[in-house]
C-alpha positions as CSV (number, residue, x, y, z in Angstrom):
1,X,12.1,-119.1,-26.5
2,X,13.5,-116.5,-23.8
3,X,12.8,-112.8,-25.0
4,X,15.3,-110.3,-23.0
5,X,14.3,-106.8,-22.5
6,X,15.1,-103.8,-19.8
7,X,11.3,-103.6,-19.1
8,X,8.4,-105.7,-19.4
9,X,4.7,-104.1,-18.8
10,X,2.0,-106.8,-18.3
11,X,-1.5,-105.5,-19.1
12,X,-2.1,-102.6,-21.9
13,X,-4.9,-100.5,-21.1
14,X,-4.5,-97.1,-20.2
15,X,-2.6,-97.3,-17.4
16,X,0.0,-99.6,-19.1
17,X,0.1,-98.1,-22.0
18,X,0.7,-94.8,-20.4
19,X,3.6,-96.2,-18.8
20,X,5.0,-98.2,-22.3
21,X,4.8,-94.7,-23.4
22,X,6.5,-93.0,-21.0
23,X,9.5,-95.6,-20.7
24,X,9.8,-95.5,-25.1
25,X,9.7,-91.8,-25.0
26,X,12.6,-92.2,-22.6
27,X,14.3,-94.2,-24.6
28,X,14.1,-97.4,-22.3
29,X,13.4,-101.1,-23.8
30,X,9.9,-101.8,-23.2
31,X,7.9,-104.3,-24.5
32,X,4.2,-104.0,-23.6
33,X,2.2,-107.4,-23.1
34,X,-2.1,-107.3,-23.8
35,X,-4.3,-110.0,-23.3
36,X,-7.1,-108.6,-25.8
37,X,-7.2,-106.8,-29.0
38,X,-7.4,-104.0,-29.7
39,X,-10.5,-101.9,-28.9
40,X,-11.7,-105.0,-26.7
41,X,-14.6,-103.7,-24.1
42,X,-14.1,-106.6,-21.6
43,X,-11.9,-104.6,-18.9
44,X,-11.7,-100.8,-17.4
45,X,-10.4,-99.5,-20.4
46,X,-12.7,-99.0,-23.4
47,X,-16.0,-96.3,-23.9
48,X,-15.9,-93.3,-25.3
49,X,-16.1,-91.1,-22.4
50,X,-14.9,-90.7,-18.8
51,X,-14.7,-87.5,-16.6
52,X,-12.3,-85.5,-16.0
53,X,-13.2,-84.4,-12.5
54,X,-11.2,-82.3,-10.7
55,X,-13.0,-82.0,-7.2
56,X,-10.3,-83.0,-5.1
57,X,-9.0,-81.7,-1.4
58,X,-6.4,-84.2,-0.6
59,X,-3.4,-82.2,-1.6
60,X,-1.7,-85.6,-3.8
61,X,-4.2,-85.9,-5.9
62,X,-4.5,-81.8,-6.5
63,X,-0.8,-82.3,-7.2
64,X,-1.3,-84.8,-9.6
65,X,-3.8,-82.5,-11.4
66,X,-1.7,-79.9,-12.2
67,X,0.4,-82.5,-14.0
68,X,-2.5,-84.1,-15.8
69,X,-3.3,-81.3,-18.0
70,X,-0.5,-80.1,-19.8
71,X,0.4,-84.1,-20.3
72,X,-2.7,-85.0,-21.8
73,X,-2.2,-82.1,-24.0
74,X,1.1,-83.5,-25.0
75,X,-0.4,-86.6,-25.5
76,X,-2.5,-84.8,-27.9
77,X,0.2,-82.6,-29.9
78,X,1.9,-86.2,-30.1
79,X,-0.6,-87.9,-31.7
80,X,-2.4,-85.7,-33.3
81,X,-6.0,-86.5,-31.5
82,X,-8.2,-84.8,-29.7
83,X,-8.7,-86.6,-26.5
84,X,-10.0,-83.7,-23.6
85,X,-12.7,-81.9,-23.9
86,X,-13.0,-79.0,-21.5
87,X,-16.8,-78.6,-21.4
88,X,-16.7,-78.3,-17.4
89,X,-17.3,-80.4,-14.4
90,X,-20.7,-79.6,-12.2
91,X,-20.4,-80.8,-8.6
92,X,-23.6,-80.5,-6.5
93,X,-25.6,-82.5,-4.0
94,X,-26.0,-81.6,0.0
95,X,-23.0,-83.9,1.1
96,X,-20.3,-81.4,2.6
97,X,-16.9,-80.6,1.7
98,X,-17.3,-78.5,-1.5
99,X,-15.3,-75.7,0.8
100,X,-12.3,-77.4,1.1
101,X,-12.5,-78.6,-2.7
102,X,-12.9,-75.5,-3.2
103,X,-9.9,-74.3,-1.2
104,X,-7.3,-76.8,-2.3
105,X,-8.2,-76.2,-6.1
106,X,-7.8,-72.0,-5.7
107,X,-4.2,-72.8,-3.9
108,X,-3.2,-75.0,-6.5
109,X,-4.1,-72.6,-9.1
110,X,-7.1,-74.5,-10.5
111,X,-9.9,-72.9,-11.2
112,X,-13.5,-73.5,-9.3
113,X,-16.4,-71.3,-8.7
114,X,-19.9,-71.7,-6.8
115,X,-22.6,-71.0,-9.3
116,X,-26.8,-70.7,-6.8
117,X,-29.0,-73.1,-8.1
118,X,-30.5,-70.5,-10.4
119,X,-27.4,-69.9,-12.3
120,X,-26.3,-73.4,-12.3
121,X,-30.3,-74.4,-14.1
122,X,-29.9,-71.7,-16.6
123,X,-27.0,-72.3,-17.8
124,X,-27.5,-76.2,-17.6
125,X,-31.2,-76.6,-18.4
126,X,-30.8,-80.3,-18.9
127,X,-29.8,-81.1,-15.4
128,X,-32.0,-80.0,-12.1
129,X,-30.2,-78.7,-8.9
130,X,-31.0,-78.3,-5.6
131,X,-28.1,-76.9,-4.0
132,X,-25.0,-74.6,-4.6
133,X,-22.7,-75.9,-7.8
134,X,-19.1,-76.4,-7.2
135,X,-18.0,-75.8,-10.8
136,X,-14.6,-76.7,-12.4
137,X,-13.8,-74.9,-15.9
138,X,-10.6,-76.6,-16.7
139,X,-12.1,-80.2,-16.7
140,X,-14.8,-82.2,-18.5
141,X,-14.5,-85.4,-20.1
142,X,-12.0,-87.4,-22.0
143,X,-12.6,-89.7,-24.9
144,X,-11.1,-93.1,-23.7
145,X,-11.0,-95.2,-26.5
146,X,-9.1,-92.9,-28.4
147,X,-6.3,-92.8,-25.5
148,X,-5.8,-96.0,-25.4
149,X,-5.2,-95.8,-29.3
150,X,-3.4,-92.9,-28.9
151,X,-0.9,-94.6,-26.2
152,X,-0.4,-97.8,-27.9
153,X,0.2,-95.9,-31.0
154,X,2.9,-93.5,-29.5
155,X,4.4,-96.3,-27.8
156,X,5.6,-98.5,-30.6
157,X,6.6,-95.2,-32.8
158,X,8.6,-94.5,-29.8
159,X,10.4,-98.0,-29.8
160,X,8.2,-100.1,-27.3
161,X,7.3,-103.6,-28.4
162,X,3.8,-103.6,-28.5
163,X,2.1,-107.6,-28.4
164,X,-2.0,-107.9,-28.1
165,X,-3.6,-111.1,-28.2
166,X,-0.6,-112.2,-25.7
167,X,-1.8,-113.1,-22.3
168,X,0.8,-113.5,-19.1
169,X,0.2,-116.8,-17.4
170,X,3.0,-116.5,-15.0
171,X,5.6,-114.3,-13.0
172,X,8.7,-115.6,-11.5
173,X,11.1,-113.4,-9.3
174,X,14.3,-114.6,-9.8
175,X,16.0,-111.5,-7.8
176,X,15.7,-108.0,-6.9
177,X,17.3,-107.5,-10.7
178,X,15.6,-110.3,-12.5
179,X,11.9,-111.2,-13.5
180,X,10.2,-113.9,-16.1
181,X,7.0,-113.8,-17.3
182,X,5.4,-116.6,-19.4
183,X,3.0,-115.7,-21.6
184,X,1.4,-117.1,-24.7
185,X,-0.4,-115.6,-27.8
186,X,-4.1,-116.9,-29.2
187,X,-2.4,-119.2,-31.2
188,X,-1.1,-120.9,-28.7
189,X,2.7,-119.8,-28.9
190,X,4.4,-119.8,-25.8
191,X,7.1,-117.2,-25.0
192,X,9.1,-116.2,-21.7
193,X,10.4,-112.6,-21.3
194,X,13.2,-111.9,-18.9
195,X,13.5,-108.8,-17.9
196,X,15.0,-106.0,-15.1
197,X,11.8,-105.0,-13.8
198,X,7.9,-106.0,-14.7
199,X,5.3,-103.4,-14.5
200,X,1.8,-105.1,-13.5
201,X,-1.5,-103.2,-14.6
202,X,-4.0,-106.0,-15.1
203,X,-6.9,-104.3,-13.6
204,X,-9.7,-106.7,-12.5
205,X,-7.4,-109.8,-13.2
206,X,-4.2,-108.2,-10.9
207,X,-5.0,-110.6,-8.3
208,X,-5.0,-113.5,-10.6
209,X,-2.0,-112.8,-11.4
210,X,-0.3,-111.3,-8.7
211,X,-1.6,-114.3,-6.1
212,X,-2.3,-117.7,-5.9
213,X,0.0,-120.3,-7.7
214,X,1.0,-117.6,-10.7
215,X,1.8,-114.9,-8.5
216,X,5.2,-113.5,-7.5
217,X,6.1,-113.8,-3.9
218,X,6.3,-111.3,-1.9
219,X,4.3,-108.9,-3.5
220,X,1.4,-108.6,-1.2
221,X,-1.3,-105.5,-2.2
222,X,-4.4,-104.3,-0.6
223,X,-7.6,-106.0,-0.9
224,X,-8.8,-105.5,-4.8
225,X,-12.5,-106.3,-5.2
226,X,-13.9,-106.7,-8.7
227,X,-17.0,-105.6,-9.4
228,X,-19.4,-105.2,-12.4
229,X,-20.7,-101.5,-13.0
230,X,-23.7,-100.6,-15.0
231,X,-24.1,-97.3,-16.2
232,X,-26.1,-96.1,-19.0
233,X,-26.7,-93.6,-21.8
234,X,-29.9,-91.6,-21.9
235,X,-30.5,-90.4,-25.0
236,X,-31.0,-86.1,-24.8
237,X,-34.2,-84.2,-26.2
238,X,-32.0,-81.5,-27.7
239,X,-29.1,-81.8,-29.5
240,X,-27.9,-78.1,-29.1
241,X,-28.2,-78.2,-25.1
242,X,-25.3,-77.9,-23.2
243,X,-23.9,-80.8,-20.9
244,X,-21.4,-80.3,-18.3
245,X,-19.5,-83.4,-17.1
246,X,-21.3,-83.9,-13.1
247,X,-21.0,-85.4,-10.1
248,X,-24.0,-85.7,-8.0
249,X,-23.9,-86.2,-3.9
250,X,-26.7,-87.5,-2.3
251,X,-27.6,-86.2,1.3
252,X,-30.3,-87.8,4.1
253,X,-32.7,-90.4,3.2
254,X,-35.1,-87.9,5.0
255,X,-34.4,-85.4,2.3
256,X,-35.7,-87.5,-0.2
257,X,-32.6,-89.5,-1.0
258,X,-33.7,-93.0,0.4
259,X,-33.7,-94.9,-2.6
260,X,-30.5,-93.9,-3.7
261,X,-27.4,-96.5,-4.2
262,X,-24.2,-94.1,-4.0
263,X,-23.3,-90.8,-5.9
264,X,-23.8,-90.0,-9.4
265,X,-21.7,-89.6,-12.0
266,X,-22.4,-88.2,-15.8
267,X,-21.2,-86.3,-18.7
268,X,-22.4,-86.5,-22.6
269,X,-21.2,-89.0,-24.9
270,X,-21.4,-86.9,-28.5
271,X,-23.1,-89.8,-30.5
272,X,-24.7,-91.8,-27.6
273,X,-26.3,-89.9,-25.1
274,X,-26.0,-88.6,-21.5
275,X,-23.7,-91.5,-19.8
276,X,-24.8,-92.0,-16.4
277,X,-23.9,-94.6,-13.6
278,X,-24.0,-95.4,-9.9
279,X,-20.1,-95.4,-8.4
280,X,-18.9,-98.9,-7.0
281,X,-22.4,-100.8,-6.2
282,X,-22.3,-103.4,-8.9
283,X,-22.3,-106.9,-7.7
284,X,-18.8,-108.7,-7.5
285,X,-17.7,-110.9,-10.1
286,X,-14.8,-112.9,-11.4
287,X,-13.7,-110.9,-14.8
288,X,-13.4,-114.0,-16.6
289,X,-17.4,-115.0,-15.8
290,X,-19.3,-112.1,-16.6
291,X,-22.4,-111.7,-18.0
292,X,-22.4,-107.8,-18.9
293,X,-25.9,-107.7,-17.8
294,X,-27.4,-104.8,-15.6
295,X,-28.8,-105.7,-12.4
296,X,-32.7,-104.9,-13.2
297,X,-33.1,-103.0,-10.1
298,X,-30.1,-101.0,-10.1
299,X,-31.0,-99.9,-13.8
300,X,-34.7,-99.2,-12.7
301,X,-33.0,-96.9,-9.6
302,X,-30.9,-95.0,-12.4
303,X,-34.0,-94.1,-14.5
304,X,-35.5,-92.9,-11.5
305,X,-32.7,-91.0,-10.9
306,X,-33.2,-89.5,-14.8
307,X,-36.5,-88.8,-14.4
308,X,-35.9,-86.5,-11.2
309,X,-33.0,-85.2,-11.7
310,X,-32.1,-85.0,-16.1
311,X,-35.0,-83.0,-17.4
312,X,-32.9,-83.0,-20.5
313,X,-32.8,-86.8,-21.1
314,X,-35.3,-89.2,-22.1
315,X,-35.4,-91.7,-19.1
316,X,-36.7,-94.5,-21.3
317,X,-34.4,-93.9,-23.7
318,X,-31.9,-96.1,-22.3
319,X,-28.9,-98.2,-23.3
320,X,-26.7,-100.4,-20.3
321,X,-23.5,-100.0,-20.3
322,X,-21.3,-102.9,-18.7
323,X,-17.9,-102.5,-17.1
324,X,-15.5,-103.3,-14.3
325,X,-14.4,-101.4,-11.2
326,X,-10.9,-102.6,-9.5
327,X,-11.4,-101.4,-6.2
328,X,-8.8,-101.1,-2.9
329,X,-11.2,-100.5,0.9
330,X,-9.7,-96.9,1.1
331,X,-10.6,-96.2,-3.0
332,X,-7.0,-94.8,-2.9
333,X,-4.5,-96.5,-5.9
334,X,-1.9,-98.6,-5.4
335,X,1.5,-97.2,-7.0
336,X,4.7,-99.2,-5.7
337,X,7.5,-101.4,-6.3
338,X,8.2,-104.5,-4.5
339,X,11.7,-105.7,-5.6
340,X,11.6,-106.1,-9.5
341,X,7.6,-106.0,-9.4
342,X,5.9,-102.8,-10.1
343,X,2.4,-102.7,-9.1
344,X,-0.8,-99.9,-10.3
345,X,-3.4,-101.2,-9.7
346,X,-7.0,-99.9,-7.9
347,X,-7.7,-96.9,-10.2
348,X,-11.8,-97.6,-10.7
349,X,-14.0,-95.0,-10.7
350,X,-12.0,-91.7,-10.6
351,X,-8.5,-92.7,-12.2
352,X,-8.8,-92.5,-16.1
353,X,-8.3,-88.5,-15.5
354,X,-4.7,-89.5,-14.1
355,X,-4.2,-91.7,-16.6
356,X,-0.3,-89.8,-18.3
357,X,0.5,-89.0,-14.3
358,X,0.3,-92.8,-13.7
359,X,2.1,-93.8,-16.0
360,X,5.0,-91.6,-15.3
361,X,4.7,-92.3,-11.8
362,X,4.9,-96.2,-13.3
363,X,8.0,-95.6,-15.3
364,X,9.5,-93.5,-12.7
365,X,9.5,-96.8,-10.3
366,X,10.4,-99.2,-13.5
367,X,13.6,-97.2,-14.2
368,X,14.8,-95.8,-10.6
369,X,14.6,-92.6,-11.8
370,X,12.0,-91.8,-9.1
371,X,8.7,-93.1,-6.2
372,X,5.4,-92.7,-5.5
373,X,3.3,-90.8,-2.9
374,X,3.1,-92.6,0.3
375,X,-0.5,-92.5,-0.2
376,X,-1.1,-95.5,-3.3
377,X,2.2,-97.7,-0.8
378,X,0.9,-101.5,-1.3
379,X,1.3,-102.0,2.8
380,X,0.0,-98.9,3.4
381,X,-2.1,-99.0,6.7
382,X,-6.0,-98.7,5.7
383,X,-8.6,-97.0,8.0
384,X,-11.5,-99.2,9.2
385,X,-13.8,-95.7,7.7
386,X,-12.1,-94.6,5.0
387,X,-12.7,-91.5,3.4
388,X,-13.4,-92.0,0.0
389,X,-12.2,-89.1,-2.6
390,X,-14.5,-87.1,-4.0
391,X,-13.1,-87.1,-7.8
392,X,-15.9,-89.6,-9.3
393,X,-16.1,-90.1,-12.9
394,X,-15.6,-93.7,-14.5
């Protein structure tokens, strides 16, 4: 059976089912394609809590920002759920560039302020600081689970065709006007779609997709590497303490910072505890041979890190957490169209806060009514250093 439709989006997490959203609410023919069912916790997509961290200098992302917010809240007044939750961001840690975060975020309007250590501790009693806070008031966290509900939800009341349990197995270009994708549900029904344009946001199985035999030629896309993250909750010693969402930048192994794996990121999960991870060391892994395991050292580094730094968690308290970074070299996303393909892909680690800016960015590329930022271009040249952003918060 062929299934025509103006727009087909292959993979329904957040980012594709921001972007069903956006094309429904449009009024555009969408039908939205997800491997998994609903409230699965095998991808990117799933946890109660990701930050929304707005530490950024490079002037795209600060742009993208000041869109994110009043599109979450309609997101929100759309579906009637609380998603944000404004409780702050602390930055802190001796690695430089807090000025110019600092800088970018007053000239875009967004407002930041450097709180001394002492101010910073009183306020936050649960964390320990060392150095000058960059804080942000108008960010925090965002309840991820629920957005993904939320999206699907608004999607299909908005018109879009919304399948789980149906998994892609192929895309064929036919033409710069004409794509198939083959697919089949858990029962084993096949179906092929035929449509205009296909949106691809398959996370950690893009390149399965996207390359080898399956794949459609002539897309060609940075270097994604898959790996396995393992953060944690800790549960708190005081219910009524206040948690800002944080990001935590180590400096010099000489300045005691030897043993650590990368910065920090953390905010509270009501109900679970003080969520708290390493950003982008977990090992590599195929998506589809996991085994949601924490690497024993890496875990062991992470309570040392509680210990030291979370007076207001209970280091042995802890619960893994297992989940998958889609990763390009420069950490930058990739947001393009080649011919009928649209591509986003590479948002691990500090893109759930972007999550309704993606996705119209997605939809602007499905329908022609607009691009992307030279920045996330798939052939985009990539430095041999890169300088990674500074907006952590998976």
């Amino acid at each position: 059976m062929v299934t025509r439709v103006e727009t087909i989006v292959v993979g329904g997490g957040a980012m594709g089912a921001a972007t069903a959203w956006q094309l429904a609410r449009r009024g555009r023919e969408v039908a939205l394609l997800e491997r998994f069912e609903p409230g699965h916790r095998i991808g990117a997509s799933h946890g109660a809590s990701r930050n929304f961290n707005v530490a950024y200098a490079d002037p795209t992302y600060v742009r993208m920002l000041a869109e994110a917010l009043p599109l979450w809240r309609e997101l929100e007044a759309e579906s009637g759920t609380a998603l944000l939750d404004l409780v702050g961001v602390a930055n802190h840690g001796p690695r430089g560039g807090f000025d110019d975060v600092h800088a970018a975020l007053a000239a875009a309007g967004i407002p930041a302020e450097f709180l001394d250590v002492e101010d910073a501790g009183k306020r936050w009693p649960g964390i320990r600081f060392d150095t000058r806070v960059l804080f942000n008031a108008q960010a925090g966290r965002v309840n991820a689970d629920a957005s993904v509900r939320a999206l699907h939800a608004r999607a299909a009341a908005a018109g879009a065709d919304v399948r789980h349990r149906t998994r892609a197995t192929r895309i064929e270009v036919v033409d710069d006007a004409l794509v198939r994708v083959a697919c089949v549900d858990d029962a084993g029904v096949a179906d092929v779609f035929e449509a205009r344009t296909a949106v691809v946001t398959l996370g950690a199985w893009t390149t399965k997709l996207l390359g080898g035999d399956s794949g459609a030629p002539g897309v060609h896309l940075p270097p994604l590497v898959v790996t396995q993250e393992q953060p944690a909750h800790f549960a708190v010693r005081d219910e009524a303490m206040a948690w800002p969402s944080f990001n935590h930048f180590p400096g010099a192994a000489a300045g005691g910072y030897g043993d650590w794996l990368s910065p920090v990121y953390g905010m509270l999960t009501p109900g679970e505890g003080v969520k708290a991870g390493w950003h982008g060391v977990g090992p590599v892994v195929d998506p589809d041979a996991r085994d949601f395991a924490a690497v024993p050292s890496q875990l062991a580094a992470l309570q040392r890190y509680a210990r030291e730094w979370l007076p207001g968690v209970d280091a042995d308290a802890v619960t893994p957490i297992s989940c998958t970074y889609t990763t390009t070299p420069d950490e930058h996303f990739v947001l393009d169209r080649i011919g009928p393909v649209v591509v986003g892909a590479g948002f691990s680690g500090h893109g759930f806060k972007f999550v309704p800016v993606v996705g119209r960015i997605l939809a602007d590329l499905a329908d022609g009514s607009g691009g992307a930022p030279s920045l996330f271009a798939a052939d985009r040249a990539i430095a041999a250093h890169p300088a990674s952003p500074t907006g952590l918060g998976a």
